[in-house]
C-alpha positions in Angstrom: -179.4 -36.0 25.3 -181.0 -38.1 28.1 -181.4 -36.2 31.5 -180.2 -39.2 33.1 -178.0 -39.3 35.9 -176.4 -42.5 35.3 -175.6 -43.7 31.9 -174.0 -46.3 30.1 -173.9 -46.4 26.0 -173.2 -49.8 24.0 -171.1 -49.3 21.1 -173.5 -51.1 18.4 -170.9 -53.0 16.4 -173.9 -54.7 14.3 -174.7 -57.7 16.9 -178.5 -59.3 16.6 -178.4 -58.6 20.5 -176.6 -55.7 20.9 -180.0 -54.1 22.4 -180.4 -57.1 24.3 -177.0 -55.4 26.3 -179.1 -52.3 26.7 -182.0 -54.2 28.1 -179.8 -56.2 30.3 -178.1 -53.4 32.0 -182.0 -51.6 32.4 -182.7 -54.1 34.7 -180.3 -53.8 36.7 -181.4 -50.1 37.6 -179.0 -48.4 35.0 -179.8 -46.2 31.6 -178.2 -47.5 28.6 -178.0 -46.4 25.0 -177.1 -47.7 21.9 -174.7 -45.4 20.2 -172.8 -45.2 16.7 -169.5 -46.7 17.0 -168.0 -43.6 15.1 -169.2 -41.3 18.5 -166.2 -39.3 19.0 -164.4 -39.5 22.9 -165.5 -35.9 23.4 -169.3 -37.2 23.0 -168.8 -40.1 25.4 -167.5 -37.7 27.5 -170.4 -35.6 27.3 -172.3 -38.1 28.9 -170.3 -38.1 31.9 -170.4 -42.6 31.3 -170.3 -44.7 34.5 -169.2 -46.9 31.8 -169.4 -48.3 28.5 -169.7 -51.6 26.4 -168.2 -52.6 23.1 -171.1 -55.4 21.6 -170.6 -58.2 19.8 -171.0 -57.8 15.6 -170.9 -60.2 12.2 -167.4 -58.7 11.3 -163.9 -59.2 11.5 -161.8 -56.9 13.0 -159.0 -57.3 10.2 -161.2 -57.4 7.5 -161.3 -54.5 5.4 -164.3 -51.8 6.9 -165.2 -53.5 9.6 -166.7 -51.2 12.5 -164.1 -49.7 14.9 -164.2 -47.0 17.1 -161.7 -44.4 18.6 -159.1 -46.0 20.5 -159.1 -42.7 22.8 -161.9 -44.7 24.5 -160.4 -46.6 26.3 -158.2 -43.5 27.7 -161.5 -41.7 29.2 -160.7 -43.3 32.4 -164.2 -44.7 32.5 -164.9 -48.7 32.9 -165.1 -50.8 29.5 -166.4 -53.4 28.7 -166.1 -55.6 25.7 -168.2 -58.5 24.7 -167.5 -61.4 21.7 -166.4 -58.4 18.5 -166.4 -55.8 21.2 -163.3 -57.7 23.1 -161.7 -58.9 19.8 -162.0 -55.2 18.7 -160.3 -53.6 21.9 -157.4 -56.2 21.6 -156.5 -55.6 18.2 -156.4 -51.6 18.9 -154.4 -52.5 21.8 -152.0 -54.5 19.8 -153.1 -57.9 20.5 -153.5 -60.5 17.3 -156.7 -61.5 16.3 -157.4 -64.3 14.1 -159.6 -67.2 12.7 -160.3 -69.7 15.6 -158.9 -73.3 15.2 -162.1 -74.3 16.9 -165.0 -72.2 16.4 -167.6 -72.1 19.4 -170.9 -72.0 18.8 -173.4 -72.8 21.6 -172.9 -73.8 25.3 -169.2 -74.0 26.0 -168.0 -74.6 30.1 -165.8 -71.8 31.1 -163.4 -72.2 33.8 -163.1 -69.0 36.1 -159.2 -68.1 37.0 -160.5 -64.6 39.3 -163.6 -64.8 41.5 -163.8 -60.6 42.2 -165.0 -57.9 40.1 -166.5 -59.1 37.3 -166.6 -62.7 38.6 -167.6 -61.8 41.8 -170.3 -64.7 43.5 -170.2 -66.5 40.3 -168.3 -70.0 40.4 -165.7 -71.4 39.1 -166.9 -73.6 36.6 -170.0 -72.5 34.7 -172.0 -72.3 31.8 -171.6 -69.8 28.9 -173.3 -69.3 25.3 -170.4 -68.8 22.8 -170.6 -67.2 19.0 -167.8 -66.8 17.6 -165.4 -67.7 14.8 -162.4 -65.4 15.4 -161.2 -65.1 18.8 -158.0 -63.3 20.5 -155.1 -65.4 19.7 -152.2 -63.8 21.6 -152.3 -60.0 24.2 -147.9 -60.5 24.5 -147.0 -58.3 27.4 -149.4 -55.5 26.9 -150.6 -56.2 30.7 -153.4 -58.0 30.2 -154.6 -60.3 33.0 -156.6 -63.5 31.9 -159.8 -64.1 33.9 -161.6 -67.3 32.4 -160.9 -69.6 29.5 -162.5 -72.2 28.0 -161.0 -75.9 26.0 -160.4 -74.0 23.0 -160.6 -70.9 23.8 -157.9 -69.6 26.3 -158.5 -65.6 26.5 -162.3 -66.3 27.3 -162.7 -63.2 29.6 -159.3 -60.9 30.2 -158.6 -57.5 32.2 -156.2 -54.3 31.7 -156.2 -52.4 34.2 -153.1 -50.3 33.2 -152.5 -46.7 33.4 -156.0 -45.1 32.6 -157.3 -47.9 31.7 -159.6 -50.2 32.5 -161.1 -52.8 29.9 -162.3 -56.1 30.4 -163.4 -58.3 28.0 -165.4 -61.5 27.0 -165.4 -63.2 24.5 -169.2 -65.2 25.8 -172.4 -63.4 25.7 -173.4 -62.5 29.1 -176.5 -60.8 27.8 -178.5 -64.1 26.7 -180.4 -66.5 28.9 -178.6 -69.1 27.4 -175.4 -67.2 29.9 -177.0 -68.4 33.3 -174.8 -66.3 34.7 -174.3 -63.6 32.5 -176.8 -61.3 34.3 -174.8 -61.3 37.6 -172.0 -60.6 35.3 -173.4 -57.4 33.9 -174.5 -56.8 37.2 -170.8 -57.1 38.7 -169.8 -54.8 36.0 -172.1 -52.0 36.8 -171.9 -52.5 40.6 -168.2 -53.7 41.3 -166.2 -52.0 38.3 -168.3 -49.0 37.6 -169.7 -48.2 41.1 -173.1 -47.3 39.6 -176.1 -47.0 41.8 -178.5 -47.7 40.3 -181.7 -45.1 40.1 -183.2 -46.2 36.8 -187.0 -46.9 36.3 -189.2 -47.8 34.0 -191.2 -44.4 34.7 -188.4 -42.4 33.8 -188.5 -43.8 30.8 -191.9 -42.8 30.7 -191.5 -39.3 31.6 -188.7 -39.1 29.6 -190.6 -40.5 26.4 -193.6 -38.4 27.0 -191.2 -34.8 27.4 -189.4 -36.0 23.8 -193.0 -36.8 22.0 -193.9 -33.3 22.9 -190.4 -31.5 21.7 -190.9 -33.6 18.9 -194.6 -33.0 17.7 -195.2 -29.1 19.0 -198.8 -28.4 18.3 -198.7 -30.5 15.3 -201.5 -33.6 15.3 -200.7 -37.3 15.6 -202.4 -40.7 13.6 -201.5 -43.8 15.6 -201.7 -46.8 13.8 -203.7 -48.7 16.4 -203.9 -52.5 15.8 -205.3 -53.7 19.1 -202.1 -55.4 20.3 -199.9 -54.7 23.0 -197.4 -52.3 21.5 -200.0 -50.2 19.6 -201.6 -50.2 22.7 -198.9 -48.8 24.8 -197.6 -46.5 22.5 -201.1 -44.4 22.2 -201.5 -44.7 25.6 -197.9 -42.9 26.1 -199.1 -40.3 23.1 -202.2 -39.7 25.1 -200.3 -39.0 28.2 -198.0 -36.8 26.4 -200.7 -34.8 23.8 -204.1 -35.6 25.2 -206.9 -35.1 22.3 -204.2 -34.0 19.8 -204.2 -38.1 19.0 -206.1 -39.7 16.8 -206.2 -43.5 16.4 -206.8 -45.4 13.2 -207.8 -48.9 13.1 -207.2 -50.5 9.6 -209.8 -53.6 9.1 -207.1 -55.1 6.4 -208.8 -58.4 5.8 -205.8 -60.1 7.6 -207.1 -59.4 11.4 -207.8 -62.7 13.9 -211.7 -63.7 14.4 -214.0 -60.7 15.9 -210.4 -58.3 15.9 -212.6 -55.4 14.8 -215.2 -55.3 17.2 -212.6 -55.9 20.2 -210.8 -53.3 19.4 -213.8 -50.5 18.4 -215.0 -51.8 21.9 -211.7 -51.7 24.0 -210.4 -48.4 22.6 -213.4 -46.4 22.1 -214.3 -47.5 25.9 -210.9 -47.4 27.4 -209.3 -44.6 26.1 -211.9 -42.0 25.4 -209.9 -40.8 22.1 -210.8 -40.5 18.3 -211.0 -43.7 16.3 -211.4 -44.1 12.8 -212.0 -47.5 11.5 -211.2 -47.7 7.7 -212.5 -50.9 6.0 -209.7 -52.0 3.4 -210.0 -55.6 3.2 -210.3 -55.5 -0.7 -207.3 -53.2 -1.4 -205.1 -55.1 0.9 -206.2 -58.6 -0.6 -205.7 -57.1 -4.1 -202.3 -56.3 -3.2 -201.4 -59.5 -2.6 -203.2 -61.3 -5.1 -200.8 -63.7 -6.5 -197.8 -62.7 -4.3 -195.6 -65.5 -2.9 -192.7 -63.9 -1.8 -192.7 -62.9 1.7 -190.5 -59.4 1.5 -192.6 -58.3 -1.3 -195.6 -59.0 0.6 -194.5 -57.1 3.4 -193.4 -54.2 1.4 -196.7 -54.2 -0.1 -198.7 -54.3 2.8 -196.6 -51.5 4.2 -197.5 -49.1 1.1 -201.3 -50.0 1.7 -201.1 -49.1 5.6 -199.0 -45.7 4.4 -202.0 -45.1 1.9 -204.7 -45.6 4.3 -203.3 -43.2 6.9 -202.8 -40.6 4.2 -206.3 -40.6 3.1 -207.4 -40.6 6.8 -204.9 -37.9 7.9 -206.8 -36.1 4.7 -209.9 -35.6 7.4 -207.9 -34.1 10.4 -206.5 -30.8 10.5 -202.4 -30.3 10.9 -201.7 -34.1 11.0 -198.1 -34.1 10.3 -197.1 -37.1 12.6 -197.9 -41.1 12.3 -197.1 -42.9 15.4 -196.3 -46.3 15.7 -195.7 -49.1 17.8 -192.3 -50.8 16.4 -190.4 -52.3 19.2 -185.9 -53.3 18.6 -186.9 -56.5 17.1 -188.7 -55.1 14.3 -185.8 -52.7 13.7 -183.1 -54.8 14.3 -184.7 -57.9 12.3 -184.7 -55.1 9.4 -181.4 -54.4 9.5 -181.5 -51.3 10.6 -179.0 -51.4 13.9 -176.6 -48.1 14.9 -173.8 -49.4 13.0 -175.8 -50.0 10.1 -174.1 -53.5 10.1 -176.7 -55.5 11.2 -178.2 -58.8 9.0 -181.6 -58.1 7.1 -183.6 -61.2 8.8 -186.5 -59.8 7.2 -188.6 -57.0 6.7 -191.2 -55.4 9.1 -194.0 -53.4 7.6 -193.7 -50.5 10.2 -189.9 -50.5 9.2 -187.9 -52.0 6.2 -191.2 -52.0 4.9 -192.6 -47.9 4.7 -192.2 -46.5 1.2 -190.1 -43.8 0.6 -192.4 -41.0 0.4 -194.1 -41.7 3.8 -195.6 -38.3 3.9 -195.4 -38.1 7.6 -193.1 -37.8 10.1 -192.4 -40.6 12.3 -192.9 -41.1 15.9 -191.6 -44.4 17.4 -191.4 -43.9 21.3 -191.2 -47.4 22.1 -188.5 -48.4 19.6 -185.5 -48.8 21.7 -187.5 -51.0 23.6 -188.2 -55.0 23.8 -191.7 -56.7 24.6 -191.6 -57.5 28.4 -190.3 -53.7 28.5 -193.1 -52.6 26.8 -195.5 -54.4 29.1 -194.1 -53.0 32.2 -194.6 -49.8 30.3 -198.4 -50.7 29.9 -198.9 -51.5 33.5 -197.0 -48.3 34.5 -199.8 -46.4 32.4 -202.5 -48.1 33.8 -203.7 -50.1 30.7 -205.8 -53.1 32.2 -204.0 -56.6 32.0 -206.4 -58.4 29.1 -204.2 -55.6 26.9 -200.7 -55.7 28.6 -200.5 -59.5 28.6 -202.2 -60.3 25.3 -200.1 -62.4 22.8 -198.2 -60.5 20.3 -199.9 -60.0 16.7 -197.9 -59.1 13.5 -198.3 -56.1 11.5 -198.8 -58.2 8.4 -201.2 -60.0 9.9 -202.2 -63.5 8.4 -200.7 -62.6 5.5 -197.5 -63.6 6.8 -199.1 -66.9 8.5 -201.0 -68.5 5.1 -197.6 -69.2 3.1 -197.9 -68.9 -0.2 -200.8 -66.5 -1.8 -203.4 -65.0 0.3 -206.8 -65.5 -0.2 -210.0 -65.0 1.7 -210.7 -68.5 2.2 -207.7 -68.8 3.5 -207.7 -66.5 5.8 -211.6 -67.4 6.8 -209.8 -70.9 7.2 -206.6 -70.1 9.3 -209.2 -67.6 11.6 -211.2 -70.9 12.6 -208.4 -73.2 13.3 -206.9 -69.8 15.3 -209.6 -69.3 17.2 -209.9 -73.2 18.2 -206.3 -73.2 19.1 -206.4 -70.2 21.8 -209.5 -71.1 23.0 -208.0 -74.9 24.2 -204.9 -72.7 25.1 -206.7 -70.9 27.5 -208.9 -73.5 28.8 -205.8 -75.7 29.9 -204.6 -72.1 31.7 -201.4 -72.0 29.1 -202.2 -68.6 27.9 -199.9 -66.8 30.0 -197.1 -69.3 30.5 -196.6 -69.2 26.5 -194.9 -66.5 24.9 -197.3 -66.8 21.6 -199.2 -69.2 19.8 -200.5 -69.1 16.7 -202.0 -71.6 13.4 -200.2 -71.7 10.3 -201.9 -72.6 6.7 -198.9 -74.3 4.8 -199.1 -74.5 1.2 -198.9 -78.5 1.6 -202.1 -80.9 0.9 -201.9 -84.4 1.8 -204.0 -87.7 1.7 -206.4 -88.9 4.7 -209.2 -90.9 5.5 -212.4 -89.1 6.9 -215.9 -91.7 7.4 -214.0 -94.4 5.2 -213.6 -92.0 2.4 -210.3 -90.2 1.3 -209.5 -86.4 1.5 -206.9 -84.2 0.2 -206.7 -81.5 2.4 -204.9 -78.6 3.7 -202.2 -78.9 6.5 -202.5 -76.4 9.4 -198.9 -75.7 11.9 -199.3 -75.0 15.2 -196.6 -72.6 16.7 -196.1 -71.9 20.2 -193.1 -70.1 21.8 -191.7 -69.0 25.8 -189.7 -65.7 25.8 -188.9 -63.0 27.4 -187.7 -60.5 24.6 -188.4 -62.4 21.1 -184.9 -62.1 20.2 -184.6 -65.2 21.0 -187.6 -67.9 21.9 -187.7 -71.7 22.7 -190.6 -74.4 21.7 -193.4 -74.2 24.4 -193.9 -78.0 25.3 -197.5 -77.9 25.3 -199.2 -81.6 27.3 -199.8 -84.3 24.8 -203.5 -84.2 25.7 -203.5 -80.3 25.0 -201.9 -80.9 21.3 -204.6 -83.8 20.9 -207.8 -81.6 21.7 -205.9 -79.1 19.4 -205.5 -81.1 16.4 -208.7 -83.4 17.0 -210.9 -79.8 17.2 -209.5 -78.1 14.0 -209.3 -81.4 11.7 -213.3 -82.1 12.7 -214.6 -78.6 12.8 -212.5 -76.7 10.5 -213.5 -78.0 6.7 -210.7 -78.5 4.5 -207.8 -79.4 7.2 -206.9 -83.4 7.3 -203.6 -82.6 9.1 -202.0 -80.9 11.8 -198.2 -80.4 13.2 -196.3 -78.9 15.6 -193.4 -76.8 15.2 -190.6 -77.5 17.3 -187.8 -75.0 16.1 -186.3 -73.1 18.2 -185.2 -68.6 17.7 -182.5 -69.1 16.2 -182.2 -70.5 14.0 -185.6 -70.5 12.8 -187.7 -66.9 13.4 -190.9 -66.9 15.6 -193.1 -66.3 12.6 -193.2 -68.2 9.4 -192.6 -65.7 7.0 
């Protein structure tokens, strides 16, 4: 149970950004939690709410199992809010009809804005709103409720009841994503104007708070921290460190699949910087045997999981009353894996720190930074005092490479996709893009194609180029990189990397497509 004064819990109906809520209401100085939608009114209780949310989910409300909740809820007396499933949900409990929308939104719709107080407050009457929805509320009779916003084809876009005990509003929009531009004041309004919160929440209470339930958790048992040299690995030793001093002990797994020079940055950086135990383990050769002739992305990721498991057992083998693996996993590895509260959520694909783990782990886990999204985790790293050339370097899959040379993995593939990598950053940095991207990365696509190099023809490889802005990595637009960046880019690897004659640039968007290839 958090020791929080102020709390609000989000119902996790199954929704891709149902922790996206969480983070939402976070920044506006309030504790949120995802909870199980089958958390009894007694529970919620418990928690003495300022209020609560209802997220958005795949389902139906009248199709057969889909998530529900108590409708006792909505007696507590405490705010609610409802977004997209979460509003359709609370309407159909209340008595309202829900249905199949004759025109399903998806995307930017204008909503027109009937109340300006409460949860409208300062926001105007026409604006912008990201819909995603096929069902929608198709009638509320005279139950009480008021309408607040509609849209074209959608004319119960955002509603209140305020009836009785209770108080629900709902929309059916997602205020939580930027594509909302407004949706933050929303939240905001609903925290500050509905629920009267005040708003003490900080990111070193969740520190403190991490650190107390890491040492509940472990006792005076030993930790291995799979340390990988990126910013969440980072972060989440340096929080284990805080909370268990020399009772950490880092490993570093050389898999083969690391970027150019990874392994003697990191032995450097940690070893220097932290002061703590570090074991490198050299398993290039077992991982790359692993995925000798392996296509399929899942089962490459499940593989590389079991390796990383095996590694840190034979490690642990070396230090006394190691009965803990910590890792770095962040909410968009666990919710990309399906595994969200409700237990509802789509399997994008699987993480090897999540879906990925074999069942007989041998360890127990220790995930501090889970509930937690990327720019969270960086505040986190400030907070703790790690330096900036580790809080602000670009994200890094666990899978490494392998999940960025499509098809089967190979060392000469991978010595390949390193050089054009390493050309890549390097011009990224140079034109001072580093930290005004997201991530960018090189892809080796299983594609050769004819070219012309000193009047003679080639049939070469074909590199991508991938760079994304965002703030969480739920969701993450197409850096426009300059024309004369992408040109140095693609001139530099095609001329110094042998075996390219070809590069492109990806310009997909997350969604639909994911920020990593495979």
């Amino acid at each position: 149970m958090t020791t929080q004064t102020e709390i609000v819990p989000i119902l996790d109906f199954g929704s891709q950004t149902a922790q996206l809520i969480a983070r939402r209401v976070r920044e506006a100085g309030v504790y949120s939690i995802l909870v199980n939608p089958a958390i009894s009114p007694d529970q919620l209780r418990a928690m003495n709410p300022v209020g609560i949310i209802l997220s958005g989910g795949p389902a139906s409300v009248y199709e057969p199992n889909a998530p529900t909740c108590d409708p006792a809820i909505f007696d507590l007396g405490v705010p609610v809010l409802g977004i997209c499933y979460g509003m359709q949900l609370a309407a159909h409990l209340m008595g309202g009809r829900v249905d199949r929308a004759n025109h399903r939104e998806f995307g930017r719709a204008q909503l027109d804005v009937r109340s300006s107080r409460e949860l409208f407050a300062a926001i105007p009457d026409r604006t912008t709103v990201w819909m995603s929805h096929g069902d929608q509320v198709q009638g509320l009779g005279d139950l009480g409720f008021e309408v607040l916003a509609s849209t074209p084809t959608c004319p119960y876009a955002a509603v209140r009841l305020i009836k009785d005990n209770r108080r629900f509003f709902g929309v059916q929009f997602h205020p939580e994503v930027t594509h909302t531009p407004h949706g933050k004041d929303l939240l905001s309004n609903f925290l500050y104007e509905v629920c009267k919160a005040k708003g003490a929440w900080r990111i070193a209470d969740f520190a403190n708070e991490a650190a107390d339930t890491i040492r509940r958790q472990v006792g005076d048992a030993h930790v291995i921290c799979g340390l990988s040299g990126g910013v969440d690995s980072a972060v989440c030793a340096a929080l284990l460190h805080r909370a268990i001093g020399d009772r950490l002990h880092c490993v570093f797994v050389d898999t083969g699949l690391l970027r150019k020079n990874e392994r003697q940055l990191v032995e450097t950086t940690f070893r220097d910087h932290f002061h703590i135990d570090l074991h490198v383990a050299d398993a290039e050769r077992d991982f790359l045997g692993d995925l000798a002739g392996i296509t399929d992305p899942q089962e490459k990721r499940r593989r590389i999981g079991k390796r990383f498991i095996d590694v840190f057992k034979h490690a642990a083998a070396e230090i006394p009353n190691a009965a803990f693996l910590a890792q770095g996993t962040l909410y968009p590895d666990v919710i990309e894996s399906g595994h969200g509260h409700a237990g509802k959520s789509a399997n994008i694909k699987l993480h090897h720190n999540v879906g990925g783990l074999p069942k007989d782990l041998g360890f127990k886990l220790v995930e501090p930074l889970r509930e937690l999204f990327k720019d969270e985790v960086r505040a986190l790293g400030t907070h703790l005092g790690l330096p900036d050339t580790l809080v602000w370097r670009h994200p890094f899959p666990g899978p490494g490479l392998a999940v960025r040379v499509l098809g089967e993995v190979t060392k000469p593939k991978c010595d390949l996709l390193r050089d054009c990598d390493e050309i890549l950053l390097e011009e990224i940095v140079a034109a001072d893009l580093y930290r005004k991207t997201s991530q960018v990365f090189a892809v080796l696509l299983p594609v050769q194609s004819v070219g012309v190099m000193g009047d003679g023809r080639t049939y070469e490889s074909t590199v991508a180029i991938r760079a994304v802005e965002s703030q969480d990595f739920m969701t993450a637009d197409w850096s426009r990189l300059p024309y004369d960046v992408l040109a140095r880019i693609s001139s530099r690897i095609i001329n110094e990397v042998r075996g390219v004659n070809r590069v492109v640039y990806d310009i997909s968007s997350k969604p639909p497509a994911t920020i990593e290839w495979e």
